[in-house]
C-alpha positions in Angstrom: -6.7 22.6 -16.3 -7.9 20.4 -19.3 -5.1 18.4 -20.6 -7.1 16.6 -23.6 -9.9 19.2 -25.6 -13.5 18.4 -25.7 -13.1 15.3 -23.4 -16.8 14.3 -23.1 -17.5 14.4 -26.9 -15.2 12.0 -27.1 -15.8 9.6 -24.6 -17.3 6.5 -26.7 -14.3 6.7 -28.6 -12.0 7.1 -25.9 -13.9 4.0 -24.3 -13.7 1.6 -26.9 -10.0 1.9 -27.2 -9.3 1.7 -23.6 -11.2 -0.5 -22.3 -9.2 -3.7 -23.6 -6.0 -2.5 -22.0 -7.4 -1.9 -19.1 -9.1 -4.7 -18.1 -6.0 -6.3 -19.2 -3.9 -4.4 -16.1 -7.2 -4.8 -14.0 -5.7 -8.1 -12.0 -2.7 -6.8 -11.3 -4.1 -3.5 -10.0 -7.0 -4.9 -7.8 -4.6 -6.1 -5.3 -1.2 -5.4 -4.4 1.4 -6.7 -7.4 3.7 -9.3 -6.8 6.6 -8.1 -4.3 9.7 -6.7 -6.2 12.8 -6.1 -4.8 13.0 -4.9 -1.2 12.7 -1.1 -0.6 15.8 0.7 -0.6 17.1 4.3 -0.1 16.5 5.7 -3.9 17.8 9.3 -5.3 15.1 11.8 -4.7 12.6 12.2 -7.9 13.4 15.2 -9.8 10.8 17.6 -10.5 11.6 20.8 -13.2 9.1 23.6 -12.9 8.4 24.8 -16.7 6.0 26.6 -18.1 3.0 24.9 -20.7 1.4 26.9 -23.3 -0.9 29.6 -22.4 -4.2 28.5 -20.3 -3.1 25.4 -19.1 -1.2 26.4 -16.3 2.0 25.7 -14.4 3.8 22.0 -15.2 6.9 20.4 -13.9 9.0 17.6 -15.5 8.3 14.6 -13.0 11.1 11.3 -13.5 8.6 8.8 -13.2 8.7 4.7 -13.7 7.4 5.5 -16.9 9.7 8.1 -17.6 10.1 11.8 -17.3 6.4 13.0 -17.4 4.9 16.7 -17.7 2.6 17.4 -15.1 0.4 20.1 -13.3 2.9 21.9 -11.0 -0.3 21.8 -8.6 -2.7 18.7 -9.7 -5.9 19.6 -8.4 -7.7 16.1 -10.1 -6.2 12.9 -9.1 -7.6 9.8 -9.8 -5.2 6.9 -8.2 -5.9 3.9 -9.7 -3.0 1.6 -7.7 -5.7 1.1 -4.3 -2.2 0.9 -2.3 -1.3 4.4 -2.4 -4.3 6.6 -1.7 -3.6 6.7 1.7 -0.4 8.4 0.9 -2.3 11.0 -0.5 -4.7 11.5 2.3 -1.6 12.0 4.6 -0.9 14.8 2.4 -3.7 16.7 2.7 -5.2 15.6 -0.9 -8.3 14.2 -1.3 -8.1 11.6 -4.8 -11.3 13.0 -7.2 -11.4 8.8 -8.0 -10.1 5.6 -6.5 -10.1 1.7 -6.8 -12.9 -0.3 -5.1 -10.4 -1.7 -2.7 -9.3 1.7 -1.5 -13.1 2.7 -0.7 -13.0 -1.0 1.7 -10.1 0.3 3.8 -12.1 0.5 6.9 -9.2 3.4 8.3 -10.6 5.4 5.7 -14.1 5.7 7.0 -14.9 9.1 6.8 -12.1 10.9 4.9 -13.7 9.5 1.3 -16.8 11.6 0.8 -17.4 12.4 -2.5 -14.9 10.6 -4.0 -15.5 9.1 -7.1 -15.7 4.8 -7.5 -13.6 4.1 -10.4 -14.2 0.1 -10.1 -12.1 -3.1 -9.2 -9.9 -1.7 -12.1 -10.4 1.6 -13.4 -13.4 1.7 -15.2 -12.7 4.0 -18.5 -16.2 6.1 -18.8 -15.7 6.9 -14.8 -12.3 8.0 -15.0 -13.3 10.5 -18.2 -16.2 11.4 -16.6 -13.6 12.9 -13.5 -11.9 15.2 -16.2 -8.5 14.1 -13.8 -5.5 16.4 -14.6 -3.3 13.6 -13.3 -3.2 9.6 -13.0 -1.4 7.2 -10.5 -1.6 3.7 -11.7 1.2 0.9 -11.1 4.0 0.7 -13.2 3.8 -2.3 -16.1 0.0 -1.9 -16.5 -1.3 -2.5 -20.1 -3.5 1.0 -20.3 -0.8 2.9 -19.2 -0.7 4.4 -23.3 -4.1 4.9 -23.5 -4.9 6.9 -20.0 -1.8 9.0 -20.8 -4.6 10.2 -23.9 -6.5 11.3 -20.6 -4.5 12.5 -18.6 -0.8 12.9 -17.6 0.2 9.5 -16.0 2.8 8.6 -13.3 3.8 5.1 -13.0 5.0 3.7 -9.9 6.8 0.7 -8.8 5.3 -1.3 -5.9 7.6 -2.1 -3.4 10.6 -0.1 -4.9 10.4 2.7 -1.9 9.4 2.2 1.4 6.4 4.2 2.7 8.2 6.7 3.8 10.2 7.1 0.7 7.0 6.9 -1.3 5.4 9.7 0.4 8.2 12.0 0.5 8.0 11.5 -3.8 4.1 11.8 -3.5 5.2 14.9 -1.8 7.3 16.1 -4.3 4.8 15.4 -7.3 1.6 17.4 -5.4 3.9 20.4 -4.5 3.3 19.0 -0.7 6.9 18.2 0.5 6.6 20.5 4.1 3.2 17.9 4.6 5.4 14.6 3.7 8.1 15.4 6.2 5.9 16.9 9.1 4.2 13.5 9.0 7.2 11.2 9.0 8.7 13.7 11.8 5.3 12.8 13.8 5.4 9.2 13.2 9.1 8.9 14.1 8.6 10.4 17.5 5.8 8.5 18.0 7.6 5.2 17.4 11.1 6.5 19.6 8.6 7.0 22.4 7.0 3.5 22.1 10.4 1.3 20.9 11.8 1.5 24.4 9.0 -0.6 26.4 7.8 -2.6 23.8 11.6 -4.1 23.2 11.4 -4.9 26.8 7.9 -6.4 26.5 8.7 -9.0 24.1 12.5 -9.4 24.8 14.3 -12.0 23.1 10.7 -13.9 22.1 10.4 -13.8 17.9 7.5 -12.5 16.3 5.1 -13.8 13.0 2.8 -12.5 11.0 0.9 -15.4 9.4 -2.4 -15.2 6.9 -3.9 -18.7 6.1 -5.4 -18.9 2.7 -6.8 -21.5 0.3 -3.4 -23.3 -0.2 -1.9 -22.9 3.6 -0.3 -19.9 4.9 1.4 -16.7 4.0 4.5 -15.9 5.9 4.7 -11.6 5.8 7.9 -9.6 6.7 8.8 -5.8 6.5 7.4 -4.2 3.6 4.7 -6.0 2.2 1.6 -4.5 4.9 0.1 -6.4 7.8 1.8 -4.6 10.6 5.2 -5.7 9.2 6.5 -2.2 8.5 5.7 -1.5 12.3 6.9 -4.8 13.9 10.0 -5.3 11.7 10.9 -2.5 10.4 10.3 0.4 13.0 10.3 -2.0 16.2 13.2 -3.9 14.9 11.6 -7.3 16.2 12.9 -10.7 15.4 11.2 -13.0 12.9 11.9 -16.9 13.5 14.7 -17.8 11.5 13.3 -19.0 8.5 10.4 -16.3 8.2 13.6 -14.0 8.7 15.5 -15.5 5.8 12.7 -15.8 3.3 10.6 -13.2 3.7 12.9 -10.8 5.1 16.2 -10.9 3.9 15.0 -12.1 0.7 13.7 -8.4 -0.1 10.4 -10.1 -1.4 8.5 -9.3 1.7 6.2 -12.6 2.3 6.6 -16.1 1.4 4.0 -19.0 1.2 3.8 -22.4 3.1 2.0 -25.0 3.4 0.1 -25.7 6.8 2.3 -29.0 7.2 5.8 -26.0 7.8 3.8 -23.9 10.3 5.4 -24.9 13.3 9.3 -23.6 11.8 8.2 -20.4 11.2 5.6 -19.5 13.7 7.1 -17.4 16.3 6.9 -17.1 20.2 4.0 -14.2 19.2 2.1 -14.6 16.2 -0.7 -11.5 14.4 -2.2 -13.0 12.3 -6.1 -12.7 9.8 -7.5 -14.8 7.3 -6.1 -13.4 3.7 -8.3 -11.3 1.9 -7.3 -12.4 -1.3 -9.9 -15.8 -1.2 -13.0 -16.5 -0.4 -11.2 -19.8 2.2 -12.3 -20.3 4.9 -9.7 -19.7 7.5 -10.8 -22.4 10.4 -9.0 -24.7 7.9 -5.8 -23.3 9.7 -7.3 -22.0 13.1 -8.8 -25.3 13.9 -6.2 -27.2 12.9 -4.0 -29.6 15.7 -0.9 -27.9 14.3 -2.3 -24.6 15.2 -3.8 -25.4 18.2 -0.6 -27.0 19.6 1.7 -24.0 18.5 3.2 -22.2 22.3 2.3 -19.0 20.8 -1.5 -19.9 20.8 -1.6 -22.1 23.6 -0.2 -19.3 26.1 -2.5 -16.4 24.5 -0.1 -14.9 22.3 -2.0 -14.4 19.2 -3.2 -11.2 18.4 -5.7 -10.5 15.5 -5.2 -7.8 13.0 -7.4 -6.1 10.8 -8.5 -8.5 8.0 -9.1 -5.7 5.4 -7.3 -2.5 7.0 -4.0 -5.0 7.6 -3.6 -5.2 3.7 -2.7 -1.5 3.6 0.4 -0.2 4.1 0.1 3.5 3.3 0.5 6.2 6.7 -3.2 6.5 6.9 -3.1 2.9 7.3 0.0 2.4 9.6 -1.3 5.4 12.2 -4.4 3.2 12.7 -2.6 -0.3 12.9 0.4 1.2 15.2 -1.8 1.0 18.6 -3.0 -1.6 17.7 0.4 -3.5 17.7 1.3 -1.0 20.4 -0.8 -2.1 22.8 -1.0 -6.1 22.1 3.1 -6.3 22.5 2.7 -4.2 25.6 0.3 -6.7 26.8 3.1 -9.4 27.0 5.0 -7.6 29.2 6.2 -10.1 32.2 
C-alpha cells in the first residue's frame, strides 16, 4: 500500500522540507515528553472501516490526538517515532519497519529488533522515506507532524494521557490486534493477583521510593512515568512517603525533582533507585553522599537497583522484564 506516488523520486524534495520541522520536534521526541495529566479511564478510540479508492486497500477512520485520521485497516509499515511506545507494539505481535535510537537501547528488547530500521535520535527524514511506512506514530505537538502526514498517514499520541494498559488496548484497535491487547493484559493481571498477596505482606506498612540522582539532585518517580512505578504503585498499590505521595502521585504529573539537601523527607523505608539516563552526571554525587549513606533504607540493605536504561520504559515489553525484578527484591524483605 503506497499512500504518496513515486516516493523515491521525490525524496530530496521531500527532505529539504522536512528536515527543519523535524529536528525542531527531535528534543521532545528523544526522550520521554514532559508528564501531562495523570492517566485516566478515556472513551475507547473509534475506528470506522471504509473503503479507499481502488488499489490502495482497506482504511479505517482512526480519532487520533491529531484528529480523525484515515488509515490502513491492516498497517503492514510502521515506523514509531515516540521511542516510548514500541514496546506496545511488540506486545502485539507487530514488529515496527523503523524506530528511534532510544528504542533500539532498551536492553529488554535484545533480540526482538532484527531488521528493524534506525531512524535516528529524532527521525531522520531520508530513513523514514527510504521505509516506504504506510503508517506513523510520533508524539502529539511535534513540529513535523504536517510534513510526515506528506509521507504517510500519521497518528498523534499524547504521552501520559492513557495508562499502559489503556495505550495498548488503542494500539490494539489501530493494528486490527484488539484479541492480542487483551490476552496480554489478561496475562499480566493474573500474574500480578498471584504475586500482590505476599509481596503486601513482605513490605507491610514500610513506604517505598523510587529515586534517580541527576546533575541538579534527585528525581522523585511515582505511578505512571516508568521506573518500576506502574508495578510498585499502581499494580502493588504500595505506599510512597508522604510527600513523594503528594507530589508525584497525586499530583497526576508522575515525578518530581529535589534537591539532594530534601532527600531524607521523601526517601522511603525501601528505596529502587539508578542514576538518570538523561545526563551524562555522575551519580556518586548522590550515592556517596553522608545524606545517602545515613538514610535507614540504605543502612539496613534496602536499596534495590533497577535497570538504568531498561527502567526508562514503560511499555509491556518493558514492565514483563522489570516485574521479577521488583518481584523478587520486595520478596526479599520479607521478615
Amino acid at each position: 500500500m503506497k499512500f504518496v506516488s513515486n516516493r523515491f523520486s521525490r525524496l530530496t524534495l521531500l527532505s529539504i522540507t522536512l528536515t527543519l520541522s523535524l529536528l525542531l520536534a527531535a528534543c521532545g521526541q528523544s526522550s520521554s515528553p514532559s508528564p501531562s495529566a495523570s492517566p485516566s479511564p478515556s472513551p475507547a478510540p473509534s475506528a470506522d472501516p471504509s473503503t479507499s479508492p481502488a488499489g490502495t486497500g482497506e482504511t479505517m477512520v482512526f480519532k487520533a490526538a491529531n484528529g480523525d485520521i484515515t488509515v490502513p485497516k491492516n498497517p503492514q509499515r510502521i515506523v514509531d517515532l515516540t521511542g516510548s511506545f514500541t514496546g506496545h507494539f511488540l506486545a502485539l505481535g507487530i514488529k515496527p519497519v523503523g524506530i528511534l535510537d532510544q528504542a533500539f537501547k532498551n536492553p529488554f528488547f535484545e533480540g526482538m529488533l532484527d531488521g528493524v530500521g534506525n531512524v535516528g535520535s529524532g527521525g531522520e527524514v531520508e530513513k523514514i522515506i527510504a521505509l516506504d511506512p504506510d503508517l506513523i506514530i510520533m508524539f502529539s505537538g511535534g513540529e513535523g507532524l504536517e510534513k510526515l502526514e506528506k509521507i504517510a498517514p500519521t497518528v498523534a499520541v499524547q504521552y501520559g494521557l492513557k495508562n499502559y494498559k489503556e495505550q495498548l488496548k488503542e494500539f490494539g484497535v489501530l493494528t486490527g490486534q484488539e484479541k492480542k491487547a487483551q490476552e496480554w493484559i489478561d496475562q499480566w493481571d493474573a500474574k500480578i493477583a498471584e504475586a500482590k498477596p505476599g509481596i503486601v505482606e513482605a513490605v507491610g506498612d514500610r513506604t517505598v521510593s523510587i529515586l534517580n540522582p541527576f546533575a541538579k539532585g534527585l528525581y522523585v518517580f511515582g505511578h505512571n512515568f516508568g521506573r518500576s512505578g506502574e508495578i510498585i504503585y499502581g499494580e502493588f498499590g504500595l505506599k510512597a512517603p508522604a510527600i513523594a505521595q503528594k507530589e508525584a502521585i497525586d499530583s497526576g504529573t508522575g515525578w518530581a525533582e529535589i534537591s539532594l539537601e530534601k532527600l531524607p523527607e521523601y526517601a522511603g523505608d525501601i528505596i529502587f533507585t539508578s542514576p538518570w539516563s538523561g545526563d551524562d552526571a555522575d551519580p556518586k554525587v548522590v550515592y556517596d553522599n553522608k545524606l545517602w549513606k545515613s538514610l535507614p533504607a540504605v543502612k539496613e540493605g534496602r536499596v534495590f537497583q533497577l535497570n538504568a536504561k531498561g527502567a526508562y520504559f514503560n511499555d509491556p515489553i518493558s514492565l514483563d522484564k522489570q516485574f521479577e525484578f521488583v518481584k523478587e527484591s520486595l520478596l526479599s524483605l520479607k521478615k
